[in-house]
PyMOL Python script that loads the backbone (N, CA, C, O; Angstrom):
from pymol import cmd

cmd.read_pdbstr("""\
ATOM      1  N   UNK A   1     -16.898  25.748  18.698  1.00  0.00           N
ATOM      2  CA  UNK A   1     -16.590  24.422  19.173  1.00  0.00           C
ATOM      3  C   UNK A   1     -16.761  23.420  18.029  1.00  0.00           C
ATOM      4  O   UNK A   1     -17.928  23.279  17.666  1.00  0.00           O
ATOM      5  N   UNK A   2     -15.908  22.749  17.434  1.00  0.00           N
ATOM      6  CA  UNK A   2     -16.194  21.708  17.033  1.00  0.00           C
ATOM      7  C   UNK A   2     -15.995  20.373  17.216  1.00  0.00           C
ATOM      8  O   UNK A   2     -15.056  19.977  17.907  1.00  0.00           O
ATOM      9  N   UNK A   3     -17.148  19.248  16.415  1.00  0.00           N
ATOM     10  CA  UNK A   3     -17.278  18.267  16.948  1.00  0.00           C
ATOM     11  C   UNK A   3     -16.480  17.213  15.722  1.00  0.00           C
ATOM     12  O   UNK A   3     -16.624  17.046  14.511  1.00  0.00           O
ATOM     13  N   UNK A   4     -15.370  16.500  17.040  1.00  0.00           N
ATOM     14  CA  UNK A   4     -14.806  15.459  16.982  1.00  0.00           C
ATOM     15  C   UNK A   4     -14.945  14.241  16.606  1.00  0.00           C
ATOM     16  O   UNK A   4     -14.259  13.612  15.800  1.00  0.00           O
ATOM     17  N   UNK A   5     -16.486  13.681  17.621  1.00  0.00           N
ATOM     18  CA  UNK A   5     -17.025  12.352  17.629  1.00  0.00           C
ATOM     19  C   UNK A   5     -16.997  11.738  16.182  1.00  0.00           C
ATOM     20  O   UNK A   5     -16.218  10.786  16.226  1.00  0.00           O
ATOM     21  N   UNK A   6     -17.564  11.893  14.807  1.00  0.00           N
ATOM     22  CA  UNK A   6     -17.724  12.206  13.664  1.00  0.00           C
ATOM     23  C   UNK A   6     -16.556  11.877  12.893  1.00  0.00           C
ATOM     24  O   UNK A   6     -16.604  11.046  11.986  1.00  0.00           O
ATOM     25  N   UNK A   7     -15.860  12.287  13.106  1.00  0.00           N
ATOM     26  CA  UNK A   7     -14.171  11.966  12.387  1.00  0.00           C
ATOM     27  C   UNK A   7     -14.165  10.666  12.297  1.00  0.00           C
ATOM     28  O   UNK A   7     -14.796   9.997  13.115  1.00  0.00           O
ATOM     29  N   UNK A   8     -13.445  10.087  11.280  1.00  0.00           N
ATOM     30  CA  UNK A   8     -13.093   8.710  10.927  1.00  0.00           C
ATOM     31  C   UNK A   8     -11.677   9.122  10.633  1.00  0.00           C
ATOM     32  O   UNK A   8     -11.510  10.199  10.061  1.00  0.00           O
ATOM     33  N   UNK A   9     -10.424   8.234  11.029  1.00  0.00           N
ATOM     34  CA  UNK A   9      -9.032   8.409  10.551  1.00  0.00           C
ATOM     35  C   UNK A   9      -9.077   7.598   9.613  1.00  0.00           C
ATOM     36  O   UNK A   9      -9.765   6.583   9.728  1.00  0.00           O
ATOM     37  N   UNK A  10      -8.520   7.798   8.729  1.00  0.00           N
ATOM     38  CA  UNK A  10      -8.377   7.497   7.502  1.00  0.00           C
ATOM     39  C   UNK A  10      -6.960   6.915   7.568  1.00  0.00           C
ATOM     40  O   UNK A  10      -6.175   7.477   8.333  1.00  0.00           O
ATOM     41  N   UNK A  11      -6.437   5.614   6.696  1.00  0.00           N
ATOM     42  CA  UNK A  11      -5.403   5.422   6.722  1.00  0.00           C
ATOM     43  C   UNK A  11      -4.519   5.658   5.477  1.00  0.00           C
ATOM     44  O   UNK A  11      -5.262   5.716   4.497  1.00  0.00           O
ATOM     45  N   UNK A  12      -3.185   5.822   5.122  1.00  0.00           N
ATOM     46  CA  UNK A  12      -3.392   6.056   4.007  1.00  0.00           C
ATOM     47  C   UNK A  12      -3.380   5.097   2.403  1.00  0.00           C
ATOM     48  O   UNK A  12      -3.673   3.909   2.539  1.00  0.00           O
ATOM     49  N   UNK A  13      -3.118   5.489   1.211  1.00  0.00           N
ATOM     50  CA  UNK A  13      -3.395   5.185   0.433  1.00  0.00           C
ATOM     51  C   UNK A  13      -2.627   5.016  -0.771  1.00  0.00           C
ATOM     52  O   UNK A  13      -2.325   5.953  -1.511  1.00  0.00           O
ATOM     53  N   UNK A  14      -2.338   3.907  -0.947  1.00  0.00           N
ATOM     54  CA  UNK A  14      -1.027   3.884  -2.412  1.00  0.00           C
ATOM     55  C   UNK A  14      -1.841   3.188  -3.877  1.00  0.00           C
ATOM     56  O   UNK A  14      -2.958   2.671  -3.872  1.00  0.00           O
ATOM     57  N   UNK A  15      -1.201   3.301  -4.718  1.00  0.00           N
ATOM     58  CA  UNK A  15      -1.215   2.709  -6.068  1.00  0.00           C
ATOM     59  C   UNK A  15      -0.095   1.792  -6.473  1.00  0.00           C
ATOM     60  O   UNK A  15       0.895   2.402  -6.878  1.00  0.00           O
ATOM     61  N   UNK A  16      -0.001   0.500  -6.468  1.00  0.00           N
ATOM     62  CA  UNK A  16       1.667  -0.036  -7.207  1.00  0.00           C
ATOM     63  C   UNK A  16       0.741  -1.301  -8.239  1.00  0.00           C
ATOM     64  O   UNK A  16      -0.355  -1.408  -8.790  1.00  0.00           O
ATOM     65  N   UNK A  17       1.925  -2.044  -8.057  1.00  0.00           N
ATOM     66  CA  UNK A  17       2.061  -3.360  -8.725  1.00  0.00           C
ATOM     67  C   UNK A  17       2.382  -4.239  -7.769  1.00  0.00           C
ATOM     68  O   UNK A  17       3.054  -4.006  -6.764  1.00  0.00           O
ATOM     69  N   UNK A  18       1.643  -5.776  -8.260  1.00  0.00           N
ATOM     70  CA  UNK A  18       1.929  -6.916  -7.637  1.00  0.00           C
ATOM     71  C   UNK A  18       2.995  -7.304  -8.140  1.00  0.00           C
ATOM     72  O   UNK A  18       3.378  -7.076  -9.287  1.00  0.00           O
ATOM     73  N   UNK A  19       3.696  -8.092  -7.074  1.00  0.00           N
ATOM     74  CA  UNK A  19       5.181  -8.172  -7.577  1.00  0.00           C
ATOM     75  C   UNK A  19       5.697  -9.664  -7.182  1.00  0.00           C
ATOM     76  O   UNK A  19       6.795 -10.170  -7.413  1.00  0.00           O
ATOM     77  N   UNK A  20       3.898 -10.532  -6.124  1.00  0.00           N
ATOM     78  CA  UNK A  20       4.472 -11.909  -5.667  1.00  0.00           C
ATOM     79  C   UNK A  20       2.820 -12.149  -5.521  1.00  0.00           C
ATOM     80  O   UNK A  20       2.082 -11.169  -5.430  1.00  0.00           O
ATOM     81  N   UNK A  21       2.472 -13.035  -5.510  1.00  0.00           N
ATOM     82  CA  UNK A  21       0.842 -13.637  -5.364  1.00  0.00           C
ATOM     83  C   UNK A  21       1.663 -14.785  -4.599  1.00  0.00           C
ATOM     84  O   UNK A  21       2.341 -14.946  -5.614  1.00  0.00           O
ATOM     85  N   UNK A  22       2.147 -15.628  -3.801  1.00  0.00           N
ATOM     86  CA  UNK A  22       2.392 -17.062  -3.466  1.00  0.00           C
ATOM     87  C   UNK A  22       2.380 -17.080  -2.523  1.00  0.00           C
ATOM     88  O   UNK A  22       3.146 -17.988  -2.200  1.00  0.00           O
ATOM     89  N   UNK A  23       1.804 -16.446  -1.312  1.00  0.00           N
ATOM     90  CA  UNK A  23       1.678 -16.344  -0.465  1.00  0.00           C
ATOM     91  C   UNK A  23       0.024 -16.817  -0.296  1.00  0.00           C
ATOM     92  O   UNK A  23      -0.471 -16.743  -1.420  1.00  0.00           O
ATOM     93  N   UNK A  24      -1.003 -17.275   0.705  1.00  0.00           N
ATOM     94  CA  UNK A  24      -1.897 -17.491   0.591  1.00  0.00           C
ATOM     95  C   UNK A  24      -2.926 -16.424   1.307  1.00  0.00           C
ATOM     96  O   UNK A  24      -2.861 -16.249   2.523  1.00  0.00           O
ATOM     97  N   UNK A  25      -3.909 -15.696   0.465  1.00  0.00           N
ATOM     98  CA  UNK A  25      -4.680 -14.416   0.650  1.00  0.00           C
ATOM     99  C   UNK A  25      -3.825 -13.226   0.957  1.00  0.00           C
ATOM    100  O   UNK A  25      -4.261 -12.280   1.614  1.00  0.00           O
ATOM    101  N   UNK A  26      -2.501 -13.278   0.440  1.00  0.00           N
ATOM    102  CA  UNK A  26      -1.986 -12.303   0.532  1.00  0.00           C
ATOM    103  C   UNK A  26      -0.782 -11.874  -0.964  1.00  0.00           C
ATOM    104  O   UNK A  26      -0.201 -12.643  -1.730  1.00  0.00           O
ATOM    105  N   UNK A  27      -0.780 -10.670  -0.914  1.00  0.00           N
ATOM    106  CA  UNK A  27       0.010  -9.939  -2.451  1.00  0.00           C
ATOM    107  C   UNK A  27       1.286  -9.094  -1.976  1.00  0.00           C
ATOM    108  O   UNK A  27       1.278  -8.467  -0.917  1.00  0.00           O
ATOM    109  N   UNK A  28       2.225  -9.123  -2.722  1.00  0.00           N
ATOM    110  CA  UNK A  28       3.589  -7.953  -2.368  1.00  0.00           C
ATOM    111  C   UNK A  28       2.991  -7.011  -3.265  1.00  0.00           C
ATOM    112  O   UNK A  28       2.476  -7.389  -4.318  1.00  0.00           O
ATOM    113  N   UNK A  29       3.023  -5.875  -2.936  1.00  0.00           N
ATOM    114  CA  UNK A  29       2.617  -4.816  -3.499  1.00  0.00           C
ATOM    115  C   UNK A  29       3.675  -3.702  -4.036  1.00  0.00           C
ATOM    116  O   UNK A  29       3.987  -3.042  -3.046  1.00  0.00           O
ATOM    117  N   UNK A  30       4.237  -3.301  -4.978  1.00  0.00           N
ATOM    118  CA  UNK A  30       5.574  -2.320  -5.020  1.00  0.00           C
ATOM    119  C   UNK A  30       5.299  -1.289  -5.316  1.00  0.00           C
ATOM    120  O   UNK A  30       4.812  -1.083  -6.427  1.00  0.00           O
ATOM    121  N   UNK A  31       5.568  -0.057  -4.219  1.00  0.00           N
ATOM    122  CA  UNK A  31       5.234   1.139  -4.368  1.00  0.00           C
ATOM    123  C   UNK A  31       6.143   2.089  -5.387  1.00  0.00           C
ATOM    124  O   UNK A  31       7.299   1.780  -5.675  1.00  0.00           O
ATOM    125  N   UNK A  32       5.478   3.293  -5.904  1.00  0.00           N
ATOM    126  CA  UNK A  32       7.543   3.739  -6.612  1.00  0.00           C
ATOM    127  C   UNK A  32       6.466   5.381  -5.970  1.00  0.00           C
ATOM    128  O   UNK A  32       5.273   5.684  -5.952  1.00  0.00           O
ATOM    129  N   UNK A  33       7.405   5.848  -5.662  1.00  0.00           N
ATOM    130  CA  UNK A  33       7.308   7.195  -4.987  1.00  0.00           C
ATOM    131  C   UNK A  33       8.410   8.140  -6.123  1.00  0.00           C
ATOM    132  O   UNK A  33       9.414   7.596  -6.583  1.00  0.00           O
ATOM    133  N   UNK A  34       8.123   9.268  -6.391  1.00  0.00           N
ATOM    134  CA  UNK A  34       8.888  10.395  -7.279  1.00  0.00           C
ATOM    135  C   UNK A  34       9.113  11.599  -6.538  1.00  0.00           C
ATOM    136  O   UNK A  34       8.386  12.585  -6.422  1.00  0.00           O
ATOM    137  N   UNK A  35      10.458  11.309  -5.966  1.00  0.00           N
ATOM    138  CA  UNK A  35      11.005  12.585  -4.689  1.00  0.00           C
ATOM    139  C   UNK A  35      12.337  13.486  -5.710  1.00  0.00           C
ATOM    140  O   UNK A  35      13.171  13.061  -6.510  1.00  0.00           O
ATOM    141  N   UNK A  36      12.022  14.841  -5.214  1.00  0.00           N
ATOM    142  CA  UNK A  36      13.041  15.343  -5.730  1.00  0.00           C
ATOM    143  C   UNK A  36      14.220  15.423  -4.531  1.00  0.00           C
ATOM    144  O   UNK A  36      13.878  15.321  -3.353  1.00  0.00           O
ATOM    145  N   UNK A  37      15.111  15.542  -4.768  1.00  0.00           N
ATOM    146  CA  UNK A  37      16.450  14.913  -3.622  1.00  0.00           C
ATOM    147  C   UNK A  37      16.651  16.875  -3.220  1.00  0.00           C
ATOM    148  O   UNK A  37      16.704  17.861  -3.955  1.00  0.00           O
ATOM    149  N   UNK A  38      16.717  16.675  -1.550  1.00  0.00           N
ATOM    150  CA  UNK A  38      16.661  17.963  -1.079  1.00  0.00           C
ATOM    151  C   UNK A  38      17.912  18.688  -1.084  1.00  0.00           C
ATOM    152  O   UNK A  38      18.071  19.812  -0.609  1.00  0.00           O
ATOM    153  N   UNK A  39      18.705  18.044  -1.596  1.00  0.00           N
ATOM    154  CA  UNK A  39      20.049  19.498  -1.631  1.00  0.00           C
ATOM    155  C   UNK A  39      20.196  19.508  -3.056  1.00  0.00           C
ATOM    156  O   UNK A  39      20.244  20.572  -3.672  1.00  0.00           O
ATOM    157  N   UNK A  40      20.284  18.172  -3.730  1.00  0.00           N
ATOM    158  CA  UNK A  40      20.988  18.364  -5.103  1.00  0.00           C
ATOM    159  C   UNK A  40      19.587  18.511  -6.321  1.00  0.00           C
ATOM    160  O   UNK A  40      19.621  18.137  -7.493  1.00  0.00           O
ATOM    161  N   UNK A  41      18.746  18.985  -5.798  1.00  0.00           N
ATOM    162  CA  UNK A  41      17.383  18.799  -6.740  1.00  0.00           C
ATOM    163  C   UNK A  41      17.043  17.688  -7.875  1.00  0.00           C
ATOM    164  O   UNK A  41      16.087  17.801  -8.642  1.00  0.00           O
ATOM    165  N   UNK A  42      17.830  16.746  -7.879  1.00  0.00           N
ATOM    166  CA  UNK A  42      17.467  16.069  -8.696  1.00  0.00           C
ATOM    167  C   UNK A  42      15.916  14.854  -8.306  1.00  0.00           C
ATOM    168  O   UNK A  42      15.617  14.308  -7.244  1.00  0.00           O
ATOM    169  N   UNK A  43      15.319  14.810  -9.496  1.00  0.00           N
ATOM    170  CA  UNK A  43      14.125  14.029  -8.997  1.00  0.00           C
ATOM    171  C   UNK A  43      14.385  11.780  -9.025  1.00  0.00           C
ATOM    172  O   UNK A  43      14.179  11.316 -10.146  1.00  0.00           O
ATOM    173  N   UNK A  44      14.535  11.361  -8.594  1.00  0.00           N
ATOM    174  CA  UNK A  44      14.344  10.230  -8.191  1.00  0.00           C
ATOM    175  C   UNK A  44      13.074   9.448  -7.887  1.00  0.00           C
ATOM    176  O   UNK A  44      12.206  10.128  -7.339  1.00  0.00           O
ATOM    177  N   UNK A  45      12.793   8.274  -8.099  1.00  0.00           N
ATOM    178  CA  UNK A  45      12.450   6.863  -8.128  1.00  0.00           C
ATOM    179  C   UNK A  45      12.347   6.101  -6.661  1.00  0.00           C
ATOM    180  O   UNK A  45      13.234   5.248  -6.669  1.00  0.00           O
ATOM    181  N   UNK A  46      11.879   6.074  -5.844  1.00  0.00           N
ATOM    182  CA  UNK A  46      12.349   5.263  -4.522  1.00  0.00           C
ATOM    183  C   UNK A  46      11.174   4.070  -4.565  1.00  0.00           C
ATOM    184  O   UNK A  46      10.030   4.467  -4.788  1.00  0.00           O
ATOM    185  N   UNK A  47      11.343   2.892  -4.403  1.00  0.00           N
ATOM    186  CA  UNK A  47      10.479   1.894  -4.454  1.00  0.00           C
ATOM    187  C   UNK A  47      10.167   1.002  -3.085  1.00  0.00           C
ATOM    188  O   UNK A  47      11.069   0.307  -2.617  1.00  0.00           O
ATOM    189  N   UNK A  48       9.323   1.031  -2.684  1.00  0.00           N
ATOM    190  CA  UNK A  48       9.138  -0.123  -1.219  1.00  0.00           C
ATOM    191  C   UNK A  48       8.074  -1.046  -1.585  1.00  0.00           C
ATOM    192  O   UNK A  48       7.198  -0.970  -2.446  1.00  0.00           O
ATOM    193  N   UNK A  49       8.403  -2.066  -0.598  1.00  0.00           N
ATOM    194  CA  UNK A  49       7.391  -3.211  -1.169  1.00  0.00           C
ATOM    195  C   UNK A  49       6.280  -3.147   0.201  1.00  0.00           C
ATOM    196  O   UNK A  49       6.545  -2.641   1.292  1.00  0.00           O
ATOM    197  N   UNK A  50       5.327  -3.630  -0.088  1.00  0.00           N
ATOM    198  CA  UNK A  50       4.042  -3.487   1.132  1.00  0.00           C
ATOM    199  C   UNK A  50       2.989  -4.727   1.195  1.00  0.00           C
ATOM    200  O   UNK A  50       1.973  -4.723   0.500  1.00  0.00           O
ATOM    201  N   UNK A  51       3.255  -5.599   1.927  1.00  0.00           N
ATOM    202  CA  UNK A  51       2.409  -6.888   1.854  1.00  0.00           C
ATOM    203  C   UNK A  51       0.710  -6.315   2.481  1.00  0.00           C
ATOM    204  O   UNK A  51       0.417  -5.553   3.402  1.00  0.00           O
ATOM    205  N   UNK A  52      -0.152  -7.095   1.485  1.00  0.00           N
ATOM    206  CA  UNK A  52      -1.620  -6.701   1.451  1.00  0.00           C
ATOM    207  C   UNK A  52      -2.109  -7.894   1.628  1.00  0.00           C
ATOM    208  O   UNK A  52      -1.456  -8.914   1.405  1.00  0.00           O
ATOM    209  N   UNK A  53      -3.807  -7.879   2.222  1.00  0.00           N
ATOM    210  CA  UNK A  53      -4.411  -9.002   2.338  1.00  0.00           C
ATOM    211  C   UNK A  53      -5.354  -9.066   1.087  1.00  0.00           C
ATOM    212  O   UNK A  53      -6.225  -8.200   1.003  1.00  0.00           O
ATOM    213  N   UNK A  54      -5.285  -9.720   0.415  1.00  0.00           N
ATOM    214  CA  UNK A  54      -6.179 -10.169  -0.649  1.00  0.00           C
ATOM    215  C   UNK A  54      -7.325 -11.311  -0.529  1.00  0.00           C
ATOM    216  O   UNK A  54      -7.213 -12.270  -1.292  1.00  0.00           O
ATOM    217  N   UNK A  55      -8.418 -11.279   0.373  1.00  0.00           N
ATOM    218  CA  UNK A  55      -9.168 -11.939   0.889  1.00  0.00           C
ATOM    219  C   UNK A  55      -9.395 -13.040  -0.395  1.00  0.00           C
ATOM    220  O   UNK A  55      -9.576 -14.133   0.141  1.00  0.00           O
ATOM    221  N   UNK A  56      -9.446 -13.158  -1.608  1.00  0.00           N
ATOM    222  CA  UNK A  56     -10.080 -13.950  -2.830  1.00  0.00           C
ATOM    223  C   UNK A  56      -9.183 -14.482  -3.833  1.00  0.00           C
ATOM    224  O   UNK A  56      -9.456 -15.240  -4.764  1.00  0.00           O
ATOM    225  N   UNK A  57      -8.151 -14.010  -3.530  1.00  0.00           N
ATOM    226  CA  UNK A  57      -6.649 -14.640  -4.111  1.00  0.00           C
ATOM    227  C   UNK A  57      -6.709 -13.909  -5.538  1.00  0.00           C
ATOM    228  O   UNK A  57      -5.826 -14.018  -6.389  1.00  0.00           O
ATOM    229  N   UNK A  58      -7.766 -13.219  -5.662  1.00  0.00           N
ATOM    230  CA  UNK A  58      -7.980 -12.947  -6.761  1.00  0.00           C
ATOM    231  C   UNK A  58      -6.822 -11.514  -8.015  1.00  0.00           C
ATOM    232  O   UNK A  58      -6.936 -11.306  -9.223  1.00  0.00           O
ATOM    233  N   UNK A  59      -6.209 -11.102  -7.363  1.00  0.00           N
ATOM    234  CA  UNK A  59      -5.011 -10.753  -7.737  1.00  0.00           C
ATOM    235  C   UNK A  59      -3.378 -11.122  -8.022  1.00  0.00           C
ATOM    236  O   UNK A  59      -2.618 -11.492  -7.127  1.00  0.00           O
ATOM    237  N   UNK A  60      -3.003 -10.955  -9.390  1.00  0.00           N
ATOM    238  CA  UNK A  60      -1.933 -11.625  -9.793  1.00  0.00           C
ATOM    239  C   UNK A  60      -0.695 -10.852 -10.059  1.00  0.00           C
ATOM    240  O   UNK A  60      -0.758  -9.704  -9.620  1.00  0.00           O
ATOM    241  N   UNK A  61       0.382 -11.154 -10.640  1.00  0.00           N
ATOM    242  CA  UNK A  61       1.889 -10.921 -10.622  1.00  0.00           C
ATOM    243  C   UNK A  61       1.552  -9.551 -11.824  1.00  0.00           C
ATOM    244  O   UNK A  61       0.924  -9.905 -12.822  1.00  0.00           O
ATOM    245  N   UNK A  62       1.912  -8.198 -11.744  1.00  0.00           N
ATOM    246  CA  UNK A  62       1.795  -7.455 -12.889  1.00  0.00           C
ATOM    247  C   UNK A  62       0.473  -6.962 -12.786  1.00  0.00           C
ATOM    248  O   UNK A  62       0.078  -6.696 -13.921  1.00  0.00           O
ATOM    249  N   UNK A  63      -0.337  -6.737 -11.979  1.00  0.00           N
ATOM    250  CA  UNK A  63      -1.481  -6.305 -11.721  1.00  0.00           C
ATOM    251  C   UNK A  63      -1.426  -4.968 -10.799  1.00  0.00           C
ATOM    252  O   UNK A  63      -0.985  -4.980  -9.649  1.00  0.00           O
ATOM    253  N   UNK A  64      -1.963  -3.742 -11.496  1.00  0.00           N
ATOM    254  CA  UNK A  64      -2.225  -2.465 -10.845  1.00  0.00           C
ATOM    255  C   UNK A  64      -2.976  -2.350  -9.828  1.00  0.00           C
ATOM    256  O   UNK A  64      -4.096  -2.665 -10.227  1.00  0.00           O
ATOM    257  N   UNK A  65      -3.055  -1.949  -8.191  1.00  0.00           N
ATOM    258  CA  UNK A  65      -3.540  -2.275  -7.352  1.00  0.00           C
ATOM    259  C   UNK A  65      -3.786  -1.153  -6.562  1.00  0.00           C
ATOM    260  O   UNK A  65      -2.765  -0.475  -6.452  1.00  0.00           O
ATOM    261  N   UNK A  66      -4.860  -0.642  -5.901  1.00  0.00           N
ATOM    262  CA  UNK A  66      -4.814   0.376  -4.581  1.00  0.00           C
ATOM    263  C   UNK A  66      -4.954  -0.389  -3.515  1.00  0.00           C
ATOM    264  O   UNK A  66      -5.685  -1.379  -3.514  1.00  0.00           O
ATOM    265  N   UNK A  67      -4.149   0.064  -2.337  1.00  0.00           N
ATOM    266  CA  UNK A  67      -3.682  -0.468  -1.238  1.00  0.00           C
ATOM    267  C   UNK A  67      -4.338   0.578  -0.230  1.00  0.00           C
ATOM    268  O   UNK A  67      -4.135   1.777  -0.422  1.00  0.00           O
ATOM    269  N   UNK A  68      -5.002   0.215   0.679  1.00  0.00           N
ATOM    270  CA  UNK A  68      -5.285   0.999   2.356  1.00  0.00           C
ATOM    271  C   UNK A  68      -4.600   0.519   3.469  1.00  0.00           C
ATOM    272  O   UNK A  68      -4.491  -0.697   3.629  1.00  0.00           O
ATOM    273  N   UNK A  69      -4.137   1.291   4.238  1.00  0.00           N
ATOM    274  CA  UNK A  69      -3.519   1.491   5.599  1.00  0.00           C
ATOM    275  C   UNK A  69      -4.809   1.003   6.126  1.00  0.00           C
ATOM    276  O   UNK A  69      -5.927   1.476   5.924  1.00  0.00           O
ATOM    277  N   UNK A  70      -4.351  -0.385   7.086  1.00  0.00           N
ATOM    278  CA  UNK A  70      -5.367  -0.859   8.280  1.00  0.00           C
ATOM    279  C   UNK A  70      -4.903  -0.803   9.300  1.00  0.00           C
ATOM    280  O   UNK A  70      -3.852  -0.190   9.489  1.00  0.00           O
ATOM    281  N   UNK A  71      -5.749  -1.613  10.533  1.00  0.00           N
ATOM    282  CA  UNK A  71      -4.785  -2.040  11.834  1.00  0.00           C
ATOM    283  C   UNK A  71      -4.006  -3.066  11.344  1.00  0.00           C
ATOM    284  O   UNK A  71      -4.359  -3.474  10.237  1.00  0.00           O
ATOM    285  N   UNK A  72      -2.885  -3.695  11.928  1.00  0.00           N
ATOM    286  CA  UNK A  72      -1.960  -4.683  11.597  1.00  0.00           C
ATOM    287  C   UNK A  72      -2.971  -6.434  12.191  1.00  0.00           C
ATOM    288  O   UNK A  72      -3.462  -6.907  13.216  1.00  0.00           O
ATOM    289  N   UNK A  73      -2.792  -6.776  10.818  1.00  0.00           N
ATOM    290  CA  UNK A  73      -3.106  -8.163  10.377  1.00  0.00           C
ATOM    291  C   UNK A  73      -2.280  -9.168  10.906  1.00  0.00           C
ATOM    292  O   UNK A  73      -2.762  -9.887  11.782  1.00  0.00           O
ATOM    293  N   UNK A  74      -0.847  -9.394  10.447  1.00  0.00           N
ATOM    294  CA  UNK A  74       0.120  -9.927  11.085  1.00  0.00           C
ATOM    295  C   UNK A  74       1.233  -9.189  11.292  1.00  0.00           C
ATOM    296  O   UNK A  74       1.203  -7.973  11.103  1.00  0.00           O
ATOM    297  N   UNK A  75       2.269  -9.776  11.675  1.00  0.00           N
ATOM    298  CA  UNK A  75       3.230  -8.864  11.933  1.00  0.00           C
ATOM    299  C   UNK A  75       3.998  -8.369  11.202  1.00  0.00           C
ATOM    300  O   UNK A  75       4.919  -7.669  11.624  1.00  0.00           O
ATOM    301  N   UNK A  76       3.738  -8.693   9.516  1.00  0.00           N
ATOM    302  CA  UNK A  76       4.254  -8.076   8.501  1.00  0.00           C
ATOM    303  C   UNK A  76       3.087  -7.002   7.664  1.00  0.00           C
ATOM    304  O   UNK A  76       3.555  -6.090   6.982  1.00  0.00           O
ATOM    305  N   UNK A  77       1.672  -7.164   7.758  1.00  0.00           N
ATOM    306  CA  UNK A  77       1.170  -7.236   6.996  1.00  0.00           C
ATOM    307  C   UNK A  77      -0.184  -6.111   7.530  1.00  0.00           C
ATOM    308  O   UNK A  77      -0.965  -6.498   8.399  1.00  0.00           O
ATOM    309  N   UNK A  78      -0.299  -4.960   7.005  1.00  0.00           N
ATOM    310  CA  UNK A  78      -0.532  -3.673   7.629  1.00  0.00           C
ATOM    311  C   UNK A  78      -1.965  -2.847   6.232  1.00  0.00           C
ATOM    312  O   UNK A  78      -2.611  -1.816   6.421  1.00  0.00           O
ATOM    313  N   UNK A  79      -2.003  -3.389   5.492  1.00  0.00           N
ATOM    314  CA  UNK A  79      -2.265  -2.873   4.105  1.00  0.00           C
ATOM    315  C   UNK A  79      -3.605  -4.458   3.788  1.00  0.00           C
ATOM    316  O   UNK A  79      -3.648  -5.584   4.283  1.00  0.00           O
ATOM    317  N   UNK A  80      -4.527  -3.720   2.713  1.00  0.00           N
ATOM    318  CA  UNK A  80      -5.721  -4.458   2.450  1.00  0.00           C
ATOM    319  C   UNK A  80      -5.740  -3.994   1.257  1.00  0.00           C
ATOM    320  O   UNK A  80      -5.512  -2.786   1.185  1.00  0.00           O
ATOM    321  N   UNK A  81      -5.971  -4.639   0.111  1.00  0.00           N
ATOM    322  CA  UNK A  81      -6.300  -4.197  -1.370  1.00  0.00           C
ATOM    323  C   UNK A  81      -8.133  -3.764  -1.348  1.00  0.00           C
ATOM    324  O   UNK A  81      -9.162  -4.170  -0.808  1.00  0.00           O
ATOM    325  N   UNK A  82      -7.719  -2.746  -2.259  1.00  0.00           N
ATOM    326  CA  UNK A  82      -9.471  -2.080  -2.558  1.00  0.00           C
ATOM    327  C   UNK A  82      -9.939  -2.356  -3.611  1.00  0.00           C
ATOM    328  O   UNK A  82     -11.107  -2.728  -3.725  1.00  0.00           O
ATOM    329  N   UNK A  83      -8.989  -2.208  -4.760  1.00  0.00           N
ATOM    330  CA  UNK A  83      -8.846  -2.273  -5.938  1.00  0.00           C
ATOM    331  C   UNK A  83      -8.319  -2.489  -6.882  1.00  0.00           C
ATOM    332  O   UNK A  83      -8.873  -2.276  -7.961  1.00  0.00           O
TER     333      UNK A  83
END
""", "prot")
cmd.dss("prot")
cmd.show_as("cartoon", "prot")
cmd.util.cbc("prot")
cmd.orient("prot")
């Protein structure tokens, strides 16, 4: 039998770049993902952007960032900077 109670879900976890600070306590974050394409094998680049809460404003334009999966903040805004 094992025990459940104990578990924490974890949300998950990216690395990008800031790509907008002008928003207030909050950062655009740009992900780049490296997929190889499933019929023609070639490897590719895919990029999404991910708005984060930056409680201290303290992150800027060109800045390397880790991002966590939270509950949703607003209705855009899903992700919290760690680092």
């Amino acid at each position: 039998m094992t025990d459940t109670t104990n578990k924490k879900i974890e949300g998950k976890i990216f690395k990008g770049k800031v790509v907008s600070d002008k928003m207030n306590k909050t950062v655009v974050v740009e992900v780049a993902t490296f997929k190889q394409h499933a019929k023609y094998g070639k490897f590719q680049t895919k990029h999404k952007k991910f708005k984060a809460h930056d409680e201290t404003n303290a992150y800027k334009v060109g800045d390397t960032v880790t991002i966590k999966e939270v509950k949703p903040m607003s209705k855009d805004k899903h992700f919290v900077v760690i680092s």
